[in-house]
N, C-alpha and C positions, 0 to 999 in steps of 0.2 A: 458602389453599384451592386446589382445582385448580379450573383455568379454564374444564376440560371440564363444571361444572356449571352454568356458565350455562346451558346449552345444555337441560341436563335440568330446570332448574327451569323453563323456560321450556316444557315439556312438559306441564310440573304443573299450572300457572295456564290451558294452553289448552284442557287437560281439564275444570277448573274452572268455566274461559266456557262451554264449547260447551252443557254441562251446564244449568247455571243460564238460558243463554238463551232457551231454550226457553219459561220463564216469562214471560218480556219482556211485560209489559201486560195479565197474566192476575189480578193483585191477590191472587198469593198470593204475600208474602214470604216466608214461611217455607217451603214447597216448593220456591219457588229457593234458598235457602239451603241446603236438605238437598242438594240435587242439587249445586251447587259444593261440600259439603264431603265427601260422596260419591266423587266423581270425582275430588279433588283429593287424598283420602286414598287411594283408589285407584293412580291414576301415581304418587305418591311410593314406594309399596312397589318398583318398579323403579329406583327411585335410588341409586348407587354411594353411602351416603354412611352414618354412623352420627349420627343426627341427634334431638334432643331439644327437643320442643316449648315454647319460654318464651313467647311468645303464640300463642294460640289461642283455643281456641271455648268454653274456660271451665275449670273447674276435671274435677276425672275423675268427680265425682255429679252434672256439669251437661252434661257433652257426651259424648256414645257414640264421638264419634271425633276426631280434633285437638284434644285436650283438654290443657293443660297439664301435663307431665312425660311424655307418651307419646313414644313411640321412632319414627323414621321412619327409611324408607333400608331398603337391605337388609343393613347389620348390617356393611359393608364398606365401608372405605376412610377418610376423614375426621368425626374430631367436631366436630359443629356445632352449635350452637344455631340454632331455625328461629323465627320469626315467621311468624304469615297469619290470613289474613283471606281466606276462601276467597268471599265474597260481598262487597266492600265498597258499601255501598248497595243494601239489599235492598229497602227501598219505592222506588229510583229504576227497579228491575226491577220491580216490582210496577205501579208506574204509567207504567211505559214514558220514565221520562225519561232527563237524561243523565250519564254519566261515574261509572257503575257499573263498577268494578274489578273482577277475581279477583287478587289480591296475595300473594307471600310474599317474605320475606328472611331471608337466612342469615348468621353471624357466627362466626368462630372458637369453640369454647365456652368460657363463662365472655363473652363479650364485652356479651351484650346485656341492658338493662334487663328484668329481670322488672317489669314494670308492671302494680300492680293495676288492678281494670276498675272505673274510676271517673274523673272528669271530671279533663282538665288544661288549664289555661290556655295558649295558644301563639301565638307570632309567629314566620312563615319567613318566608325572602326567596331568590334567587337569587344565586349568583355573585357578580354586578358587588355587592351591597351587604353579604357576609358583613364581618362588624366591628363594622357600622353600627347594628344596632338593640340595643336594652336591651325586654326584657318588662315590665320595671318603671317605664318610663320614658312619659313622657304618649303618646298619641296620635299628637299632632302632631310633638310632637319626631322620633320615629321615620319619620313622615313625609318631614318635612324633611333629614335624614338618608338616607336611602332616595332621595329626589329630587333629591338631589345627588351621590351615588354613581352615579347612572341618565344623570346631566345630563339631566333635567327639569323643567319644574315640577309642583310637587302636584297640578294640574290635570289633568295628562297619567294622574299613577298612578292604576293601577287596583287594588282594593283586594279580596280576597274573604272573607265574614262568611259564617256559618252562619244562616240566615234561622231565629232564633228568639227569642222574646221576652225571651228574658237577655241579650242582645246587642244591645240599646235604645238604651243610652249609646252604645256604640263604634259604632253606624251613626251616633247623631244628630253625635257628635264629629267622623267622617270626611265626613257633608254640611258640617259648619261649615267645616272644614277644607278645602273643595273637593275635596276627591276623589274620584272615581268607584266604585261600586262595583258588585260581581258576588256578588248572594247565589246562598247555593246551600243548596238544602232539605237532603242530605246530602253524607256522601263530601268529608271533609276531608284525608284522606291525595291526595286526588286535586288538591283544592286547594292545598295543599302542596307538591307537586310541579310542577306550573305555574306557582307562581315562578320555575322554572328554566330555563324554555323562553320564549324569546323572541315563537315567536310563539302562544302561546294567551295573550297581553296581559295578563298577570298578574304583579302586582308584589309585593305582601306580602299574606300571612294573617292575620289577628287571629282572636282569640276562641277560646272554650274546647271541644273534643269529646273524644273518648276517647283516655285516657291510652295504650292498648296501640296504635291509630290512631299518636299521637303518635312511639310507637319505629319503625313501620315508616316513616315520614314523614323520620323523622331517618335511615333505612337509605337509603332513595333520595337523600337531600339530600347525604347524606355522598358518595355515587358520582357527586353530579352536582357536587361543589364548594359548595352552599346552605349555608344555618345554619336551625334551628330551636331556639330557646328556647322551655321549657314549667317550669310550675309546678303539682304535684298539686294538686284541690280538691275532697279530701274534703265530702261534703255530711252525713255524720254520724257519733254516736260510733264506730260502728263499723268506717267507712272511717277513720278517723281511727288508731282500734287496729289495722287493717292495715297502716298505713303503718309507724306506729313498732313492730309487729311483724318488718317485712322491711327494718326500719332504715334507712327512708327519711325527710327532714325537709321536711316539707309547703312551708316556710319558703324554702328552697334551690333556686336556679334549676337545672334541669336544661340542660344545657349537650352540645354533640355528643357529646362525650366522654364525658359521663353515661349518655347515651343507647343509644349504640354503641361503643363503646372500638375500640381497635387500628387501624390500615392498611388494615383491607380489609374488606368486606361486597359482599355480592350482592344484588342487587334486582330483579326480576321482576314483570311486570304486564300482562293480554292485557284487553282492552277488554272488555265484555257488552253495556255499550249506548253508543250514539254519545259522543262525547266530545271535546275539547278538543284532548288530545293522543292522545286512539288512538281509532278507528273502532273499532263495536260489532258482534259477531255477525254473519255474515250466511251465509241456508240458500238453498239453491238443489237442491231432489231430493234428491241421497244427499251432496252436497257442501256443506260449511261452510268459511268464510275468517274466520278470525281475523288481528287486528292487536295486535301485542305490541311491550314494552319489554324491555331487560336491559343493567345494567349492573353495572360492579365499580366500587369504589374504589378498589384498589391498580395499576387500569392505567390507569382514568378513562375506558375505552371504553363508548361509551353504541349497543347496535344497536336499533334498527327492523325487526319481522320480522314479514310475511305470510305466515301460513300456510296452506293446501289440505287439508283431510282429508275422506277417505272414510272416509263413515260407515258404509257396506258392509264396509268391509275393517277398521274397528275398530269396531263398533257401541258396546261399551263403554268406547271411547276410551283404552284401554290395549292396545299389544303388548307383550311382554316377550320 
């Protein structure tokens, strides 16, 4: 892929944020969510690139725009397969909390998992412990494993769970086990990705959120060096007939490779509200500062980029 698109995708997502932020602690999710996917279908029409949607905002009778098999880009230069998630934690904008995303990533096409939208089980980790954990494997084991790769004890890792009532066992497992832990109400791709970074003290992920979450999780993971392991879980007949329609085997660990295939992907991510690893939104008059991520796989370059934009001089946060 050319390299001059990190630069554009990283356009995408800040249009995305500026967008959506606006709603920050106004308790309408779904208004922020229109406005990121809005604005984020917007800038992409300026992107060098022939690009086809395999996650998005739903199927083409469920979402008016970044819908599954729609076309992005203007028509010129590279095929790509896109992921996004133009809102990631839309009640965490909604109630003003933290580590709301605007996300997308890009993959050769043909590279990335079509993931239906339905729950998958998942364990990441960063860096220092890719090898080390098994998804099927107890709790602790993976623990103990993890805290030896880290050179720590159990006590030190910090652990982070989706604070919700199916994930009962895996907290009570990780207090027996001493571990610490960091719930977070939403925004698992953002947890995910925090394994990878030293310092927002974040060691491994457990538990289950969305399968399509789950590919972009594994796009950042793969550019940062991580591992994510996921396994679908369908919750009825009919997630069940979708899987083995698009000949996927419920049973079967989904592995990096499964995930994302090939050498290289893109990953992009501008903060909306405060966070861990990136700073959220911020307005001042005609002026907004964004904090963004972007990195590739095939170079392993990971940037950090503050951005300035006059909202006078784009109001609708596209020049072309």
């Amino acid at each position: 892929m050319e390299r001059s698109l990190s630069m554009e995708l990283v356009r995408v997502t800040e249009g995305a944020a500026l967008a959506s932020a606006r709603w920050m602690g106004r308790g309408k999710k779904d208004e922020a969510d229109d406005a990121a996917t809005s604005a984020m279908r917007d800038v992409f029409d300026t992107v060098p690139m022939k690009g086809t949607v395999v996650i998005g905002e739903g199927e083409m009778d469920e979402a008016p725009m970044l819908y599954i098999g729609e076309k992005l880009g203007t028509g010129y230069g590279q095929r790509v397969d896109v992921a996004v998630d133009p809102l990631e934690g839309t009640n965490i904008v909604a109630s003003g909390g933290w580590n709301a995303l605007a996300v997308l990533a890009i993959a050769d096409h043909g590279n990335m998992l079509h993931a239906p939208d339905m729950y998958m089980d998942k364990i990441a980790v960063g860096p220092q412990a890719v090898g080390c954990i098994d998804i099927n494997a107890p709790i602790i084991d993976n623990l103990r494993a993890v805290a030896k790769a880290k050179n720590k004890d159990i006590e030190d890792l910090v652990a982070t769970v989706l604070y919700r009532e199916r994930h009962e066992q895996i907290i009570s497992e990780l207090r027996e086990a001493g571990a610490r832990i960091k719930l977070i109400n939403d925004g698992d791709v953002a947890g995910a990705i925090n394994t990878a970074f030293e310092h927002t003290g974040v060691d491994i992920l457990f538990g289950s959120g969305g399968a399509p979450e789950g590919v972009l999780a594994a796009a950042a993971l793969k550019c940062l060096g991580g591992e994510i392991q996921g396994k679908l879980l369908p919750q009825n007949d009919q997630e069940l007939l979708r899987c083995e329609t698009m000949g996927l085997d419920c049973s079967r660990i989904l592995r990096m490779e499964d995930l994302v295939k090939g050498d290289d992907a893109i990953f992009a991510a501008t903060g909306v509200t405060d966070g861990e690893l990136l700073k959220g939104v911020q307005f001042k008059g005609s002026i907004g500062t964004t904090h963004s991520v972007v990195m590739r796989a095939k170079s392993g370059t990971v940037r950090f980029i503050e951005g300035t934009h006059s909202l006078k001089k784009k109001p609708n946060l596209v020049i072309k």
